[in-house]
N, C-alpha and C positions, 0 to 999 in steps of 0.2 A: 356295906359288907365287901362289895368288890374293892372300895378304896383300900379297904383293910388289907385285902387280899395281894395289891399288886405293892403296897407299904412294906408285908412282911417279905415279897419276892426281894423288893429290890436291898431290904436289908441282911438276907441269904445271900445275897449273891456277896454285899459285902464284907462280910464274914469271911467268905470263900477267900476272897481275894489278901485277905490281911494275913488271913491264914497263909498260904500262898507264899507271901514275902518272906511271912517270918519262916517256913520252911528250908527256903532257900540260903538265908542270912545264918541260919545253924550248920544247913549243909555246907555251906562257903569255909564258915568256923572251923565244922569238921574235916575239911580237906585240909585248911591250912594245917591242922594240928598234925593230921598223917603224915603230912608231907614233912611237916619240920620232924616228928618220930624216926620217917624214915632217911632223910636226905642231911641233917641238922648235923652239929658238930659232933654232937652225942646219939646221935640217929641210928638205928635197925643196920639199914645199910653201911652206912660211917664205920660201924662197929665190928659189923662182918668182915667190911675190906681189910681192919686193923688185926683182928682175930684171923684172915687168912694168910696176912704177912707176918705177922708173929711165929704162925705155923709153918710157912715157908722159911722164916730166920731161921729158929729153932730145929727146924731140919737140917736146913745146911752146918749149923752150928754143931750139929751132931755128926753131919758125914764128916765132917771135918775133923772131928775130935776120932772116929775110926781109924782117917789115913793115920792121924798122926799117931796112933796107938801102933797099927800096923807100921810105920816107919820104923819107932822103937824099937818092935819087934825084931826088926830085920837088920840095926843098927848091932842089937844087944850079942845076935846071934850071929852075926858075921854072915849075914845071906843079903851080897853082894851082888850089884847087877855086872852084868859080862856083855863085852863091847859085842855088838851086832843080834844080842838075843834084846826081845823084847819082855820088858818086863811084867810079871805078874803075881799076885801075891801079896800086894804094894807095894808102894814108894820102895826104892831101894838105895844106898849110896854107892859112890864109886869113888876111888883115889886115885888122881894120875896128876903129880906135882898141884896138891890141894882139892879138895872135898865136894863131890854135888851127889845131888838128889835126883835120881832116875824116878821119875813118875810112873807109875804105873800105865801101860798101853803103849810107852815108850821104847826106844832104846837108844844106844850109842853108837850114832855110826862108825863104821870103822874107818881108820886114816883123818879123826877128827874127835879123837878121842886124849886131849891130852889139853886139862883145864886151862893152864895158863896159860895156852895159844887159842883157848875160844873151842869149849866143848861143845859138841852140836849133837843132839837127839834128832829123833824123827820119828813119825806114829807108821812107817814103812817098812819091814825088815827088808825092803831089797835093796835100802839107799846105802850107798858107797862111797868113797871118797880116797881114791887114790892119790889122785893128783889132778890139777887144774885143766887137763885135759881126758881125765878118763873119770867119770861123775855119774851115779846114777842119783838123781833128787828127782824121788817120784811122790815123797812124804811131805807131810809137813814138821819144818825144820824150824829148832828154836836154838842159840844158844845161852848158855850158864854165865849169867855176871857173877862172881864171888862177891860177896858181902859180910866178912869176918870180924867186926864190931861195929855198934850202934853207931862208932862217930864215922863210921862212911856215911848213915843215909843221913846225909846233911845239904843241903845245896852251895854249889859249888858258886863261889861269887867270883870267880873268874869267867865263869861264862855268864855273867850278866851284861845285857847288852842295853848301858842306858840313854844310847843316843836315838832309839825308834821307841822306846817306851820308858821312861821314868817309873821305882818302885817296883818294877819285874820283878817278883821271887816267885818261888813257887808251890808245893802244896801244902795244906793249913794244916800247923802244929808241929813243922819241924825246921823252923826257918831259925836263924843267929840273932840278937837281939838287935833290936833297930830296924829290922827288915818286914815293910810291909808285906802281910801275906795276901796270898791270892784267893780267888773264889772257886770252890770247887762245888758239884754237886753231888747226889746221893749212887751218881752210877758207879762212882770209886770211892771206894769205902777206905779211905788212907790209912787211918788206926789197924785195921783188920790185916792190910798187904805191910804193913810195916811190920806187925807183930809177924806174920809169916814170912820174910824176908830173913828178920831176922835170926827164927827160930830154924831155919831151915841153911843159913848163913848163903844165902844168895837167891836168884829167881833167874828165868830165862825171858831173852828179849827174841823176838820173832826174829829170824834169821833175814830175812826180804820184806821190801815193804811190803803192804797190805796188799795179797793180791785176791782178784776175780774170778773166778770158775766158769764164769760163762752164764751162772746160773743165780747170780748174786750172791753167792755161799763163800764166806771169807775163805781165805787159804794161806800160809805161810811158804810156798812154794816154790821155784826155780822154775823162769821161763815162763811166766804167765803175768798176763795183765793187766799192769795198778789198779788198786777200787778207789778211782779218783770220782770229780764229782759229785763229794759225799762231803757232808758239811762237817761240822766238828762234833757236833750234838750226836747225829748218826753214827758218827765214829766211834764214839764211848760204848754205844748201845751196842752196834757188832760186834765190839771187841770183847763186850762182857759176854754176848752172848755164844759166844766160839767153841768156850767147854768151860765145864763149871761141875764136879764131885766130889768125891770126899777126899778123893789122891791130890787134886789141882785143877783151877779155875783159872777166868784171862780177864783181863781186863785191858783197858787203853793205856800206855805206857806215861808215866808220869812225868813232869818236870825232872825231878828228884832221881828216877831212875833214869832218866837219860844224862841226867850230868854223872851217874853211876857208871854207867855205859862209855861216856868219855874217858870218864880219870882209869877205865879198865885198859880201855886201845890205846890212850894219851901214853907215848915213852915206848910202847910194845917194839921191840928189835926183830931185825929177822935171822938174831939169832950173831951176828957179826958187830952189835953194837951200834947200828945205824937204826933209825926209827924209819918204818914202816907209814908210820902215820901219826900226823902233829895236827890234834883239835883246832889247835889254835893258830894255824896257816891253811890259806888258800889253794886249792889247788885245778885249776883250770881245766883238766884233764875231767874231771867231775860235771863240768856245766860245757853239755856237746852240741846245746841248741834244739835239740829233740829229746822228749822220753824214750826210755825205755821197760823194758818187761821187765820183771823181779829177777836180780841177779845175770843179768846180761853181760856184764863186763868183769872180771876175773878180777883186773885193775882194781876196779871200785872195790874189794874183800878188805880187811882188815879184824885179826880175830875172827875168823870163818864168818862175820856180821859183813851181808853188803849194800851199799847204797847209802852207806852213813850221812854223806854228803852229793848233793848236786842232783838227784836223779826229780825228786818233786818235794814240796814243802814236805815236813811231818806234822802235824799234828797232835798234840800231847795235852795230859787233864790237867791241863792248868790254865786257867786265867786271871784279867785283873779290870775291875768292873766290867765291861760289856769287851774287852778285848781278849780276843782269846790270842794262845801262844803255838807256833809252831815252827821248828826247830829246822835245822841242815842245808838251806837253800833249795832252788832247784835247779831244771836242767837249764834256764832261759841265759843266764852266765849275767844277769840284767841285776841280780843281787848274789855276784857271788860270794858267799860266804863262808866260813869255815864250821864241820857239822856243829860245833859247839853253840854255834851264834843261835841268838832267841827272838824270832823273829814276830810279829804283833801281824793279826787280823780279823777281819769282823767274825769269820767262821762257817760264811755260805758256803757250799759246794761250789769247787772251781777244778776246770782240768790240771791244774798245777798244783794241788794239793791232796794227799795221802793222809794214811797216817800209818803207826807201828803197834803193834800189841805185844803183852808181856804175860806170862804164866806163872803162877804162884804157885808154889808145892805146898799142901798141906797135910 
């Protein structure tokens, strides 16, 4: 009887134990399953994140269709924005020897208010501009590239520079035929700034390169401290995140608009038929061996845009496999360049490199 007794224990206990595994091997099952539910290409999670970018798209895609209703608005009724008020209302246009869009939160400075020499806004109403020695730039300053048919935004293959990189062009979907295009990602949405570029028939390129606040907070400013040391990837990211509503959003300035940006100052006169400023020569006075702060030199100006050339690389959303591209030279005179030249590098953060941002009116 006792045999019996310690037979039936030890066949309890093995029970227990089989039991036991097989527990486990379900519950193993059931994690995996969760976890693919929740984390999997079609997963809980997966799905949310897609349904709250959707809902983000779809917001924006709305504030955007507002400005531009409110632009209409203001187009149809002739409620024009006026040099040194800032605007409100929406978007507004202005006419001074050709067409731009006054963003909302904006204005036009005064004594820099006359498109074809480089219109300049500012989110400031104290900023001024008399003359090159009497300046109040406490705003951040953008000027208006005009863009008056689709066959501007084309890349310009005069400034292709194919002795430092073979197949340079630049952003995908608007390049001439034969021309490798470049690799861009999801921070610039190129179909979307093309459509707006052109619907608005121009955009604004930051007036200075990228500057610092002290506080890591971009700035487009006069007198302040390149946001150098920021790699190329960071730079897209700041740049989209700068401002972004239903009037006009920013992003990092592209290939495309920067050869925009050339053929705009490329030939510009001071007025007696002598040019100002030639893309496509060298100028020494540009690379002084030291940087400087945004807009430090009067000289460097061309179309109220300054630093076009010499002061630190730029950096722009274009690249071509693992090369990214960054444009103007810098201050070292070690590659001086002409601002049109297209210069190729990996994209780390380096003291010698910048970048420019651009604002899209919507």
């Amino acid at each position: 009887m006792k045999r019996n007794k310690r037979i039936l224990k030890r066949n309890e206990r093995g029970i227990t134990l089989i039991a036991l595994v097989i527990t486990i091997i379900v519950l193993l099952i059931l994690a995996g399953v969760s976890i693919a539910m929740l984390t999997g290409e079609n997963g809980i999670l997966t799905q949310a994140q897609r349904a709250k970018e959707d809902t983000e798209n779809a917001q924006s895609s709305e504030e955007m269709r507002l400005g531009q209703y409110e632009s209409y608005i203001n187009r149809a009724t002739g409620n024009n924005a006026k040099v040194g008020e800032i605007v409100t209302g929406g978007n507004k246009p202005y006419t001074n020897n050709g067409t731009a869009i006054i963003p909302e939160g904006f204005m036009i400075v005064p004594g820099c208010n006359d498109i074809s020499q480089g219109l300049v806004i500012s989110d400031n109403p104290n900023d001024t501009e008399v003359d090159d020695t009497n300046i109040i730039a406490e705003g951040n300053q953008f000027v208006w590239i005009p863009v008056t048919s689709e066959s501007q935004y084309v890349r310009n293959a005069e400034y292709t520079n194919t002795d430092i990189l073979t197949n340079v062009s630049t952003d995908v979907g608007y390049l001439p035929d034969g021309i490798q295009p470049s690799i861009d990602d999801s921070t610039n949405n190129e179909k979307a700034e093309k459509q707006a570029v052109l619907q608005s028939e121009g955009f604004y390129i930051s007036r200075y390169e990228a500057g610092n606040d002290g506080l890591n907070n971009l700035v487009s400013k006069k007198e302040i401290s390149i946001y150098n040391n920021i790699s190329q990837v960071e730079s897209k990211t700041k740049a989209k995140t700068f401002i972004n509503n239903k009037n006009v959003k920013s992003a990092l300035c592209s290939g495309i608009q920067w050869d925009m940006t050339m053929n705009f100052v490329n030939g510009n006169t001071d007025g007696n038929g002598i040019d100002k400023f030639n893309v496509t020569e060298y100028n020494a006075n540009r690379h002084t061996g030291v940087s400087a702060n945004s807009g430090n030199n009067d000289s460097d100006k061309v179309c109220n845009i300054y630093d076009l050339e010499g002061n630190l690389w730029e950096y722009v959303a274009e690249k071509n496999l693992d090369i990214f591209i960054c444009r103007g030279g810098d201050y070292t005179g070690l590659y001086a360049m002409p601002a049109s030249y297209r210069g190729s590098y990996t994209g780390i953060a380096t003291v010698n490199h910048t970048f420019r941002f651009v604002l899209y009116v919507m």
